[in-house]
Z-matrix of the N, CA and C atoms (Angstrom, degrees):
N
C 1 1.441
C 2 1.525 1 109.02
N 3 1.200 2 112.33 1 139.24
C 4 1.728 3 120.61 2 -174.99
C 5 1.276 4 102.72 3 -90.97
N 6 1.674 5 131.49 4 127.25
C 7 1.405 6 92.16 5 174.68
C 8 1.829 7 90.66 6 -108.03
N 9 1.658 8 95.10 7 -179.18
C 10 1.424 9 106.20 8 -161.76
C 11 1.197 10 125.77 9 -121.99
N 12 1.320 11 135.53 10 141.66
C 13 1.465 12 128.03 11 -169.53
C 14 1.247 13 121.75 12 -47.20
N 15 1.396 14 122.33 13 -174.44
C 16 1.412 15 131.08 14 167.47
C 17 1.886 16 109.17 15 -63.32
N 18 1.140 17 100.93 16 -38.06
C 19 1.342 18 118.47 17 -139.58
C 20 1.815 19 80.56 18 -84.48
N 21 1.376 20 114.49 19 -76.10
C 22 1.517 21 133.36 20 155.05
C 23 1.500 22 99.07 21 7.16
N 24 1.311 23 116.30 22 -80.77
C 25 1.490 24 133.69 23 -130.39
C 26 1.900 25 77.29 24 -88.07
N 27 0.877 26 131.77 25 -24.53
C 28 1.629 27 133.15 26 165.04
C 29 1.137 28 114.48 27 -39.17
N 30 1.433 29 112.60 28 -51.31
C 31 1.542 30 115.45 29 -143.48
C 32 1.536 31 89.08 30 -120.88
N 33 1.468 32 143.98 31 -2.00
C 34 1.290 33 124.88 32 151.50
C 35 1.214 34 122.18 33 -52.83
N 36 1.332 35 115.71 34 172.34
C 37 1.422 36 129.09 35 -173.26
C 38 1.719 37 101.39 36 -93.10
N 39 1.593 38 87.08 37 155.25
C 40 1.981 39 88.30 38 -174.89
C 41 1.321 40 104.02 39 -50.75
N 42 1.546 41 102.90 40 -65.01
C 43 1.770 42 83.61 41 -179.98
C 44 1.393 43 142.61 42 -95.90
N 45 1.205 44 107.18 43 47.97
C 46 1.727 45 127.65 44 150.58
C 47 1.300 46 93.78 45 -84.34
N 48 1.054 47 138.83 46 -66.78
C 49 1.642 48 151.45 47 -179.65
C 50 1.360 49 102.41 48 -18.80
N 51 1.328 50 96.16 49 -70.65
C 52 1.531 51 114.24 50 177.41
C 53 1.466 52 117.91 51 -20.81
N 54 1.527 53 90.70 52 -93.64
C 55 1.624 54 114.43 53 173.98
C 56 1.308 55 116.42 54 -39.42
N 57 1.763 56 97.42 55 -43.23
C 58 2.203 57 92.09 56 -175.15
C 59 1.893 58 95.14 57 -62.41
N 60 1.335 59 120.55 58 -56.06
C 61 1.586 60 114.03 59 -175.05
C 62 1.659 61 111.59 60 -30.27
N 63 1.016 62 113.66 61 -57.25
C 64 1.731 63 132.01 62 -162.92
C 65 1.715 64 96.01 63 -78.61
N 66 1.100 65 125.32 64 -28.64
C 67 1.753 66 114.32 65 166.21
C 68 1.089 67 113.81 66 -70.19
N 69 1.758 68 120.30 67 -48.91
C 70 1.460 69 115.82 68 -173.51
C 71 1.363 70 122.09 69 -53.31
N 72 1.553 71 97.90 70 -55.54
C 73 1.122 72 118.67 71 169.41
C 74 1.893 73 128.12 72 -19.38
N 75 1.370 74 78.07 73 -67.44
C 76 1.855 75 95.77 74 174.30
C 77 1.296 76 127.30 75 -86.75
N 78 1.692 77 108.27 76 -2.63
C 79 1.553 78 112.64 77 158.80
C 80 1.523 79 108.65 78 -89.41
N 81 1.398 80 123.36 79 -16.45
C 82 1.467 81 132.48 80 170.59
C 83 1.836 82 86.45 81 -48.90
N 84 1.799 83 91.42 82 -74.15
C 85 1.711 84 95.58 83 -140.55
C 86 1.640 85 107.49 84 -55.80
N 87 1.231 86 93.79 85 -30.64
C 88 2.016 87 90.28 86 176.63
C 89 1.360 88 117.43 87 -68.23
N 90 1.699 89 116.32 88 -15.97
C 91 1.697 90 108.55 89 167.85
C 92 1.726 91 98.82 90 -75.05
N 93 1.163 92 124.72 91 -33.33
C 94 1.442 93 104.95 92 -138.01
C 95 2.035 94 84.61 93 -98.23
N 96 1.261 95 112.34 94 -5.55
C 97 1.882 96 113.70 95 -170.50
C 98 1.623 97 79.60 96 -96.16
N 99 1.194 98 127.14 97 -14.91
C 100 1.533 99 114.43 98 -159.38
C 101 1.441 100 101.06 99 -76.90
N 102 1.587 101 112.23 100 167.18
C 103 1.725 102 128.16 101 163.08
C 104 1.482 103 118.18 102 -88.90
N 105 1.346 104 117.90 103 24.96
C 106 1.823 105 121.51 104 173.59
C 107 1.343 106 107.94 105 -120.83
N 108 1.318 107 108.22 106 105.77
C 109 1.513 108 124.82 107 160.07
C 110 1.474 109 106.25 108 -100.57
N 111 1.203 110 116.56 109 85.60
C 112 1.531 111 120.97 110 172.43
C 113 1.590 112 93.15 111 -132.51
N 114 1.391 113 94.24 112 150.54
C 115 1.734 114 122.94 113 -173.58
C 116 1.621 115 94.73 114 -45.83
N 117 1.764 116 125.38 115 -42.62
C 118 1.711 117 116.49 116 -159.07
C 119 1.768 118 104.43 117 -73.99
N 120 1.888 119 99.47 118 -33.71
C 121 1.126 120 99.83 119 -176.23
C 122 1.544 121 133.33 120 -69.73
N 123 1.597 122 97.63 121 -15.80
C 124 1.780 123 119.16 122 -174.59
C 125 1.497 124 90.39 123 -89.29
N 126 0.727 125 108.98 124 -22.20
C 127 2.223 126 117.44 125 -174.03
C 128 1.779 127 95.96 126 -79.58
N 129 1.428 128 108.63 127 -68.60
C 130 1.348 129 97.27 128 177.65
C 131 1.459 130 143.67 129 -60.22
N 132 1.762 131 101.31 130 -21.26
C 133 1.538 132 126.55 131 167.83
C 134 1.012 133 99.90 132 -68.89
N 135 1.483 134 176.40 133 -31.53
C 136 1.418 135 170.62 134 -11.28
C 137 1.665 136 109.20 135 119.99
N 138 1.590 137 104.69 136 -57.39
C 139 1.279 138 119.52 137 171.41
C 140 1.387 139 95.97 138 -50.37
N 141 1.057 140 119.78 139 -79.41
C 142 1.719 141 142.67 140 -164.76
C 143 1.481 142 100.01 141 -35.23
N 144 1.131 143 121.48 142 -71.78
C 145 1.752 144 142.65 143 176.87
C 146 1.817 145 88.82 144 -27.20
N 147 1.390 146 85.54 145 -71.89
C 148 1.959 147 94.89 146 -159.14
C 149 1.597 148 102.90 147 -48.39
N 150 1.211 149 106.44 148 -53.50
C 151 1.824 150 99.80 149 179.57
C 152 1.519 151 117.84 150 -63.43
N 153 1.237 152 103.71 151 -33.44
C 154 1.394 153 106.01 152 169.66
C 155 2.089 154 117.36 153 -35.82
N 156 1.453 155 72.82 154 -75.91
C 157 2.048 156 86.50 155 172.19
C 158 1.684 157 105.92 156 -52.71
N 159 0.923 158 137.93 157 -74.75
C 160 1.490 159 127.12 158 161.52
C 161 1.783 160 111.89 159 -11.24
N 162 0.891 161 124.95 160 -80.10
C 163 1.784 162 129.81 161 173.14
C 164 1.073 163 104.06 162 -71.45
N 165 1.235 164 141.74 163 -15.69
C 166 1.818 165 117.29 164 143.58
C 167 1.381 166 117.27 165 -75.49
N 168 1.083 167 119.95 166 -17.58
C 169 1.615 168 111.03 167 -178.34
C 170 1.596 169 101.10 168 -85.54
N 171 0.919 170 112.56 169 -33.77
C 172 1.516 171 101.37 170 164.99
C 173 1.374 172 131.09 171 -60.28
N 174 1.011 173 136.41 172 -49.92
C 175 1.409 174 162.84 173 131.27
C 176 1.593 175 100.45 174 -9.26
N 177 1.165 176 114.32 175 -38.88
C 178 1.502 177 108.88 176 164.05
C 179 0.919 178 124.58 177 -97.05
N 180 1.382 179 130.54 178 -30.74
C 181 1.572 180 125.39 179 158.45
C 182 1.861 181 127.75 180 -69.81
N 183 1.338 182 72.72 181 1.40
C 184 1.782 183 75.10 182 168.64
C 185 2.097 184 93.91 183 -118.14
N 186 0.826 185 152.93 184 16.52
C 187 1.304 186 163.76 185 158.16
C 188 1.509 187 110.16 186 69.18
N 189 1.275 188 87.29 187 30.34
C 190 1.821 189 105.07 188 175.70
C 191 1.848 190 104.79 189 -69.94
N 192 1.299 191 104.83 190 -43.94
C 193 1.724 192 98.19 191 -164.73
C 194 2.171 193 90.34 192 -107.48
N 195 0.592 194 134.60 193 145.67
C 196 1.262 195 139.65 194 158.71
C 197 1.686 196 119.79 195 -69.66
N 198 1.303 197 135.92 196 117.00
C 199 1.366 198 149.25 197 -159.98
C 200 1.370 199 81.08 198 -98.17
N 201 1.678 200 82.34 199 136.19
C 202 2.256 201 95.82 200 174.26
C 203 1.343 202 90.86 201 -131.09
């Protein structure tokens, strides 16, 4: 998976948005349900997290996800 700038993640379509949210997401949960605690995998879980919030904040500025 490529991930994508600020700028990038602007100019996709809602539902690229979509779908990219719901991949990260579930490549999160399979690191963190997974059995590898190695330094690349705690490095890449982190990565994952951070982009995550990036494509949720979008998702709210386009009024796709609702802010509570």
């Amino acid at each position: 998976m490529r991930i994508l700038t600020k700028d990038e993640l602007q100019r996709i379509e809602q539902k690229e948005i979509k779908q990219l949210f719901l991949t990260v997401r579930r490549q999160i949960k399979d690191i963190e349900y997974g059995n590898d605690n190695s330094r690349k995998t705690k490095e890449t879980l982190a990565e994952l997290q951070t982009y995550y919030c990036y494509v949720y904040r979008e998702l709210e500025h386009r009024h796709i996800l609702k802010v509570q």
